[in-house]
N, C-alpha and C positions, 0 to 999 in steps of 0.2 A: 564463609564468614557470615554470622545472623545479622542481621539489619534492622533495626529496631524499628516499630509499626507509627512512631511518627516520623519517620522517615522516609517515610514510604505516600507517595501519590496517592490521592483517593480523587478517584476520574468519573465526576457524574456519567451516569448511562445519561443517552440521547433515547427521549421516547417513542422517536419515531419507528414506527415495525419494518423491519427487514423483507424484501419482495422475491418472490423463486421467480427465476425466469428459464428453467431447464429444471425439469426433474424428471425421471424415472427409476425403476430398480436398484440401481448401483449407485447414482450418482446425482446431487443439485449444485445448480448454480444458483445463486442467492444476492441480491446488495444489499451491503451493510451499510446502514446512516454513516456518515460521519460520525465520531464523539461517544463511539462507542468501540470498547475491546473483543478483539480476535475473539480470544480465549482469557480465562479468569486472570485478573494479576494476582497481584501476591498481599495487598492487603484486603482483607476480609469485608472491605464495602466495595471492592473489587469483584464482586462475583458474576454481578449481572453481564454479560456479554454477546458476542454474536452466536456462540454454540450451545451456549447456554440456552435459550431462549429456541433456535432449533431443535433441540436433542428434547423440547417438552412435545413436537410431534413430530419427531426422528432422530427413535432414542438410539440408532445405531450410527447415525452420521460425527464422523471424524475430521479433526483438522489437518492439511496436508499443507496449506501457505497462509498466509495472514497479509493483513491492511493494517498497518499502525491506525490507532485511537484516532485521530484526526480527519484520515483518509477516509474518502467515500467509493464504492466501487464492488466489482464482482469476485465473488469468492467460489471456489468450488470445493466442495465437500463430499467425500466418497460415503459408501452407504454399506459397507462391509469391508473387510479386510483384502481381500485381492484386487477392489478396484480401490484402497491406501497404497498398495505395494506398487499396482501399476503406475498410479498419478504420483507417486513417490520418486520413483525412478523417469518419470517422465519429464518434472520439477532437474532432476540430476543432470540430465544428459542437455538440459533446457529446450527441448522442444516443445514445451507448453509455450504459445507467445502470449504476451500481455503487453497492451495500450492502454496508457495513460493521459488525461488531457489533462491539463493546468494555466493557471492565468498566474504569471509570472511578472515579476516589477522589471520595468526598460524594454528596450527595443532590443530583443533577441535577433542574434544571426537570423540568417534565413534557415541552416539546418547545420548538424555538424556532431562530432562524436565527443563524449566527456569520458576520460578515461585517467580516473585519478582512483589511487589505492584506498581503501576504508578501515579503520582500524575504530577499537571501540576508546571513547574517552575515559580513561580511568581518572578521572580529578575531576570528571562533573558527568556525573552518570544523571541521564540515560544519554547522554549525547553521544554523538559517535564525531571523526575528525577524517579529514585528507592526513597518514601519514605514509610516507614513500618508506619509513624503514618495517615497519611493524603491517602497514596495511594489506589486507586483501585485495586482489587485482577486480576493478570495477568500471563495468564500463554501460554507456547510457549513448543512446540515440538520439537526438531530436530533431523536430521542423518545426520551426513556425509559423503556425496557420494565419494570423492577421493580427498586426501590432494596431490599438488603441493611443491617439496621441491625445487626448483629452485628458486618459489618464494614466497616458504614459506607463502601459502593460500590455504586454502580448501574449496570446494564447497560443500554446504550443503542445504537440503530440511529443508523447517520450515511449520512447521503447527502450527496457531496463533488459540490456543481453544476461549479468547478474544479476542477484537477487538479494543484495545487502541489504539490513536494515538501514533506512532512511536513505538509503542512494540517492532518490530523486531529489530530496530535500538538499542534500547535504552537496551533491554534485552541479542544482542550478544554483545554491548560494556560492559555492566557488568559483561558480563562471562571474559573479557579480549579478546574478539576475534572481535573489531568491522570491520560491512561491509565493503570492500574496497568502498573510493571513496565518505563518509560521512563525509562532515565535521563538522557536529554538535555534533556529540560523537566517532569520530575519533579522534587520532591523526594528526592533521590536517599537519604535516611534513610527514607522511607517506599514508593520503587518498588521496592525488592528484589522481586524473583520470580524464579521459573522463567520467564519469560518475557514478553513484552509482549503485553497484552490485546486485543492488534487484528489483524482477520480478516477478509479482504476475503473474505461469504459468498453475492456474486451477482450477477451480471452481464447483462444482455440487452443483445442488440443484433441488428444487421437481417446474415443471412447475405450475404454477397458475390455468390452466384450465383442460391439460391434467391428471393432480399428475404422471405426468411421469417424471423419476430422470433423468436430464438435464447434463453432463459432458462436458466438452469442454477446450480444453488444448491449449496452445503455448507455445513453449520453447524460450527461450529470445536470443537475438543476442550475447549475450558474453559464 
């Protein structure tokens, strides 16, 4: 189905520049701003992005996972074709692990598992929804690290077992706790920010050539 081009999101690029914090022959680790796309969307003032702007000095470097537009956080990007198939199948079998930190509205449990199905919204795209009949099986981790009662928000680690789009968003708004600063399954009178609270700050996984397990951290500006 074509989608006509004012229909379509046109998502300022964030001009902040993107930082390697792992690089060698095969493969970088990278963070991308916030407020800026994976990869090109689909309308034409869409193009500026996270690999975009890589690929002008590493024209070989491929995308194997993404950060939705809002997310700040680490990306890893393979640098040839056998280390996309490795990190590909390694993505599959989910032994790459990724940590996430977020500042979330209310006094979150102390830790505990969210395991609700995701399916995509068809009647208000790009959204995605909790459905039990249609959705994909998704499940999310968390603890949180110290609730704020001043302003009533707790910071909390997530560990995404899946890899749905929007999991994290869409899994703390159904507990009642969405991320500060979403307006997609926020309360959108109370997500006003400068920005959304979620920051993918870590990733390990088994190198491609070495099989040596690769860590590599950043903690997020807020």
């Amino acid at each position: 189905m074509s989608v006509a081009l004012d229909e379509l999101a046109i998502l300022p690029a964030s001009q902040q520049a993107y930082k390697i914090y792992y690089e060698d022959d095969v493969l970088l680790v990278v963070e991308k701003p916030y407020q800026l796309l994976t990869v090109p969307g689909r309308h034409p003032a869409n193009r500026d992005c996270l690999i975009s702007r890589v690929q002008r000095t590493f024209p070989s470097a491929q995308v194997v996972h993404r950060l939705d537009y809002d997310t700040s956080g680490l990306v890893v990007l393979p640098l040839n074709k056998p280390a996309l198939s490795a990190l590909s199948k390694q993505f599959q079998a989910r032994t790459i692990e990724k940590e996430y930190l977020a500042i979330v509205h209310g006094e979150l449990p102390l830790a505990g598992e969210i395991n609700l199905p995701i399916a995509a919204d068809e009647t208000n795209r790009p959204l995605y929804k909790v459905c039990q009949q249609t959705g994909k099986p998704s499940l999310t981790v968390y603890q949180r690290l110290n609730y704020d009662p001043a302003t009533h928000t707790s910071r909390v680690l997530l560990q995404p077992v899946t890899g749905r789009s929007h999991q994290l968003r869409l899994h703390l708004a159904a507990l009642g706790h969405p991320i500060v600063g979403d307006v997609f399954y926020g309360n959108t009178a109370i997500s006003v920010g400068s920005r959304l609270m979620l920051h993918a700050w870590q990733i390990s996984l088994q190198h491609p050539v070495t099989q040596q397990r690769i860590k590599v951290e950043v903690l997020p500006s807020f």
